[in-house]
N, C-alpha and C positions, 0 to 999 in steps of 0.2 A: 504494500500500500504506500502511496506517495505520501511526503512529509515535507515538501517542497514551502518552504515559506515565503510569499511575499508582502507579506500584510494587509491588512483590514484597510485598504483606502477608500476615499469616498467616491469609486465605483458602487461601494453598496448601497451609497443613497436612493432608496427607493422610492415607490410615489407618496406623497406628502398625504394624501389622506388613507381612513384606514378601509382597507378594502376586506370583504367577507364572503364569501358564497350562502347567499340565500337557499340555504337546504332546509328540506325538510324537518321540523320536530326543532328547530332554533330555539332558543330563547330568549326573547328577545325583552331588555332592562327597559322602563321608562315608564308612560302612564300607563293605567289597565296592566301590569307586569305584576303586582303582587301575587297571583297565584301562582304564577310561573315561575318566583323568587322560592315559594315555598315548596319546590321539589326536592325528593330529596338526594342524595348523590351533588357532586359536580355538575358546573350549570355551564351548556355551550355560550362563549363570549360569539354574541352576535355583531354586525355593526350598528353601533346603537350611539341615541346622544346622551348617554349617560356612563363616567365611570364606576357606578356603585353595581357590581354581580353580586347582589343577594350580600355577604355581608364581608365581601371583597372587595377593593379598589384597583383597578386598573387602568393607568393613566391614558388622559386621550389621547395623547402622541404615541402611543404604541402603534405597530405597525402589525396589522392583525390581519391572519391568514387563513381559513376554511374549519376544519373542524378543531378548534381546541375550546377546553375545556379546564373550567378552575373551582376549585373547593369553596370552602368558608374560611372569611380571616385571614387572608392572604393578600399580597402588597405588591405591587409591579408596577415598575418605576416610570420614569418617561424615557421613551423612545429605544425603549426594550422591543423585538422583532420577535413573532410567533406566529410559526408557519407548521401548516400540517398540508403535504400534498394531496390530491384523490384520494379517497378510500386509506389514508392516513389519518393520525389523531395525535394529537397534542394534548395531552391532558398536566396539567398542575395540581397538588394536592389543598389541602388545607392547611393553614395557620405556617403557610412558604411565602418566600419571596424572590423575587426576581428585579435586580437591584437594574441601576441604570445602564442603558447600553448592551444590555443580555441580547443575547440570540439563541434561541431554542428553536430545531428544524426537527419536523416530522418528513424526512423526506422519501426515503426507501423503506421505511420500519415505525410501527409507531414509537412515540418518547414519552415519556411518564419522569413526572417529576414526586417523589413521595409529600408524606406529610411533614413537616418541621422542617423544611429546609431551605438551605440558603444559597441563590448563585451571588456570587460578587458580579460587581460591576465588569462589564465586558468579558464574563464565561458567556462560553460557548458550548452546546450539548445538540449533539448529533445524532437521529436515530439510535437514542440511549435508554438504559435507565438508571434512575438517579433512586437510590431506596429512602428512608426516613431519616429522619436527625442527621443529615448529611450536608457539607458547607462547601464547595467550587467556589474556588478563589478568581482575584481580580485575573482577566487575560487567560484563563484556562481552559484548554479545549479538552473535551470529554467526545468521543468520535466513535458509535459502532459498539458501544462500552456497558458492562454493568457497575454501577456503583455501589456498592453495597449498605445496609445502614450502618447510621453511625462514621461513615469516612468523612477523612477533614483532608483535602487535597488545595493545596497553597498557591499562591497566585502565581503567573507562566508556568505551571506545569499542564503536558500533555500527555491523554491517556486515549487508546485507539485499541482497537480489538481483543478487550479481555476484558476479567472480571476482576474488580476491585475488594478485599477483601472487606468482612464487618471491621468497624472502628481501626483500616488502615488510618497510618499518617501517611502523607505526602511533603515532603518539605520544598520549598518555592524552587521552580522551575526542574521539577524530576520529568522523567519519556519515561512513560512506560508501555512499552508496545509488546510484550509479552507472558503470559501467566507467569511463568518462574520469577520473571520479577516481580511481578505483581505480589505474588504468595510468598515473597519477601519482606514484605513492607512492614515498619515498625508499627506497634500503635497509638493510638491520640490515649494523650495523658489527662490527667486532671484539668489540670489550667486549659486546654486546647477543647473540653466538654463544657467546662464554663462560660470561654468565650463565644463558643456556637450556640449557647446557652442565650447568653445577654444579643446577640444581634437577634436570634428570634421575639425573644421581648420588645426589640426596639420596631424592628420592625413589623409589631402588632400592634407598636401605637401608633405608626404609620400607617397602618388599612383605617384603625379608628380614625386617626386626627384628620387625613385626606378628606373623608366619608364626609365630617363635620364641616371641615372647612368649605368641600363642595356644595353641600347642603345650605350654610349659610349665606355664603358669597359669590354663588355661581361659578358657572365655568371660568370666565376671564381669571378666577382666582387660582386655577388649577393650572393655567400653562402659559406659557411665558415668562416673565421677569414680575413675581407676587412674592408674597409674605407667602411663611412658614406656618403648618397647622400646630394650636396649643398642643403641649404633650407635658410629661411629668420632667422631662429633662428639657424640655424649651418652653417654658410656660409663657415667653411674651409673644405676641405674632410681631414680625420685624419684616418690612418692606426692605428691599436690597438699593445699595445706591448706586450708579452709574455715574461713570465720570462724562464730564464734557469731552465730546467728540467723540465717542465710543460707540461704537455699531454693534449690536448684538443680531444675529443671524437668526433668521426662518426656520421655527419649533427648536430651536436654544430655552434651553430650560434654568431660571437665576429664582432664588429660593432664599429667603430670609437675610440672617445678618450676614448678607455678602458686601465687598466695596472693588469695587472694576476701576482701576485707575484712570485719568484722562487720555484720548486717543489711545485705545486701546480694538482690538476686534475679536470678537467671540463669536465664531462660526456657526453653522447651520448645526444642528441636533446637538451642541456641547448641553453640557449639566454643572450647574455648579453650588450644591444643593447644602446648605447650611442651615438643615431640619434638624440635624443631630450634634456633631459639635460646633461650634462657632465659637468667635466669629472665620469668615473664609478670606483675607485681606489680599489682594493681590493689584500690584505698584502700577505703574503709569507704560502705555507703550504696550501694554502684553498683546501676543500673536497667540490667541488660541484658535487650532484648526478645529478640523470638524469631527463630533463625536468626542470631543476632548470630557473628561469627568472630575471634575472637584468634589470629594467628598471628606469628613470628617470622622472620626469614634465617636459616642460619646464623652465629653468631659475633654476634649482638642477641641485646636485648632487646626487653621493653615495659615500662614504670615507666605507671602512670596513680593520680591521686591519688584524692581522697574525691571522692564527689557526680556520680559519671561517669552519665551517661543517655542509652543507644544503643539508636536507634532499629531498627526491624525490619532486618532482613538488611543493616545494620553489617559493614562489614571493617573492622578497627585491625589493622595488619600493622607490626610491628619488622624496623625497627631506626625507636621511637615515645618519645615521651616527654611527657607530659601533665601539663599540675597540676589543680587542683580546679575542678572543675562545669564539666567539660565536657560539653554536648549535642552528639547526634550525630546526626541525623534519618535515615529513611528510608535502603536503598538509597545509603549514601553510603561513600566508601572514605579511610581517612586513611593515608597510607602516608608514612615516611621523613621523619620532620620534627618541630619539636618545636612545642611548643603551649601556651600560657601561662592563666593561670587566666582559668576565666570566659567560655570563646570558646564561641559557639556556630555550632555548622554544618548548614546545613538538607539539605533532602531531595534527593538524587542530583546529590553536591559531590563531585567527582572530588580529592585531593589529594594529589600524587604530587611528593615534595624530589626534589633531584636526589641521583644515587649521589655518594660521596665521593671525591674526585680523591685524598686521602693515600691510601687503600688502607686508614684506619680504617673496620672495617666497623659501631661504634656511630656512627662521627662525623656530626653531622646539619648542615646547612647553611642549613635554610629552618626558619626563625620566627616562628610565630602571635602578635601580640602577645596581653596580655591584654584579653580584653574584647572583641576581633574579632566581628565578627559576618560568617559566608560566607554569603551568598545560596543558595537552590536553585539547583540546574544549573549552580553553578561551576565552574571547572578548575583548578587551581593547581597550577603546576610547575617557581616557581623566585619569584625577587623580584618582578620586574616583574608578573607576572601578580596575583601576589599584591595587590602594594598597587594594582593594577589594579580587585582585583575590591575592596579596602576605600574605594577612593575611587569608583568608578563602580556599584557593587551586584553585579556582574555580568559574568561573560568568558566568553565561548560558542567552541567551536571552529569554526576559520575553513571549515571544509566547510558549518556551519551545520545550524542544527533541533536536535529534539529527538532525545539519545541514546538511547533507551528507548521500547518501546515497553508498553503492557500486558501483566501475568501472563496475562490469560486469550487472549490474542491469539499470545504468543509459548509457551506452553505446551497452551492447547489448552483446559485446565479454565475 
């Protein structure tokens, strides 16, 4: 099977509204719908003007494709893609989520997503299955694959033609393209149960707090550049500010206490969603391309200074901290670390600090000096690796190959 990567570019920009096949037996959300809410099972997302399924929310910018299908209490982000071909199915579970920028394809095989689980921002799931209490990290392509319950598989890694064992770990950017390794794989500990633990919670205030916000203040409140829904860790709603001269892109998604410096440009479908930590600060000048994702932990931040320039389908996930002109190439994930002026990081660089042993949840551990320059296809996820890949070019995970494979290969277009 090919594993050819050339990234998520914005050839995948597809049509802007959401298209559905009017099949039989739909269910379709809006007036006259309460009985059809109260079925029971999973309810087909139809094209409808409403994000509320029954007592799920899924954002109107999703990009919605034929038969799928979503539980109760479950949360899906904007501009998240779910596609089930002919006589395919998409199905979601309940009290799951599907974070911003997801792509889940029913294309050769149905996909199933279980209950309690979590994709990060820009995973990828391929005529798979994903089982229960299970977490796919930012940039992870799952392809062909079973997941088992209970796996916690870490941001760029890539998993294709096997079966994932119960309560495997995955640590950031592993391949694993064969059982024997598969049926290697260590398990998720304590701390790594917890943390899959708290993003389900959070994001169950997120199906609630969306649900409310829509309810109260209409659609204009759910898409575009609005405040954030009350929740028990954002309890104020905070409209986001845009600086002078700053253009934000067609179904760009800007979400509470964010600040977009002056002449700045945020491309078509970016997310820059400051519902959970805040605030999201980023300097004057910035180049974000399309599909770019800002997101937060709870209890973070993001600070990023002037001259920032992120490349297409970009994750910066807080708890982040950056100074001036930093490049961010392709498909690349910067998470938990701090990062000094002038660093540049190329096209599908996994970069994942370690969590912080005080229990400070801004406190960062791992730092970029200035001036770094990361190689494509690096890993970074802690010191060593780090001035591994500034003296050597380059640290590949020890499973080896390429973690990616192509957009039109893993989604079909």
């Amino acid at each position: 099977m090919s594993m050819q990567f050339v990234g998520r570019r914005s050839s995948y920009a597809i049509a802007v509204a959401l298209v559905a096949a009017a099949v039989s037996g739909a269910v379709w959300i809006g007036v006259g719908a309460v009985d059809a809410q109260e079925k029971e099972g999973p309810q087909q997302i139809s094209q409808t003007r409403s994000p509320v399924v029954g007592t799920s929310y899924v954002s109107p910018l999703v990009e919605l494709y034929r038969d799928v299908y979503i539980g109760e209490n479950s949360f899906v982000a904007s501009n998240t893609a779910l596609r089930a071909s002919p006589e395919q199915r998409l199905e979601i579970g309940s009290d799951t989520n599907a974070q911003d920028n997801v792509i889940a394809r029913a294309l050769e095989g149905d996909s199933t997503i279980g209950n309690e689980t979590s994709l990060a921002h820009h995973a990828l799931i391929r005529d798979s299955e994903i089982g229960d209490f299970a977490f796919v990290g930012f940039q992870t392509q799952i392809i062909e694959s079973t997941v088992s319950n209970g796996a916690l598989i870490s941001a760029g890694s890539y998993v294709e033609g096997v079966t994932i064992p119960e309560n495997a770990l995955l640590a950031p950017g592993t391949v694993v393209t064969d059982q024997a390794t598969a049926d290697a794989l260590p398990t998720v500990k304590t701390a790594e149960e917890d943390f899959k633990r708290a993003v389900l919670e959070v994001n169950a205030e997120f199906a609630e707090g969306y649900i409310e916000l829509y309810e109260n203040e209409g659609y204009e409140a759910v898409i575009g550049v609005g405040p954030n829904p009350e929740t028990p860790f954002n309890p104020e709603s905070v409209e986001p500010q845009i600086g002078e001269g700053t253009e934000v892109g067609e179904l760009a998604r800007i979400v509470g206490d964010v600040s977009v410096g002056p002449d700045s440009e945020v491309s078509d479908r970016a997310a820059i969603r400051a519902d959970e930590g805040s605030p999201i600060v980023i300097g004057a000048g910035a180049n974000i391309e399309e599909r770019v994702t800002f997101h937060a932990l709870e209890e973070t931040s993001i600070t990023v200074g002037d001259a920032l320039d992120a490349g297409d389908d970009a994750v910066l996930h807080g708890p982040l901290e950056v100074g001036d002109a930093l490049t961010v190439g392709d498909d690349s994930v910067v998470f938990r670390v701090s990062v000094g002026d002038d660093v540049s990081v190329g096209d599908e660089v996994t970069i994942q600090g370690p969590a912080s042993e005080s229990g400070e949840p801004n406190e960062l551990t791992l730092a970029i000096p200035d001036g770094a320059v990361i190689p494509d296809g690096s890993v970074v996820t802690d010191e060593a690796s780090l001035q591994e890949v500034l003296a050597n070019g380059q640290t590949m995970p020890e499973t080896g190959g390429p973690a990616m494979q192509s957009l039109e290969e893993a989604t079909g277009h």
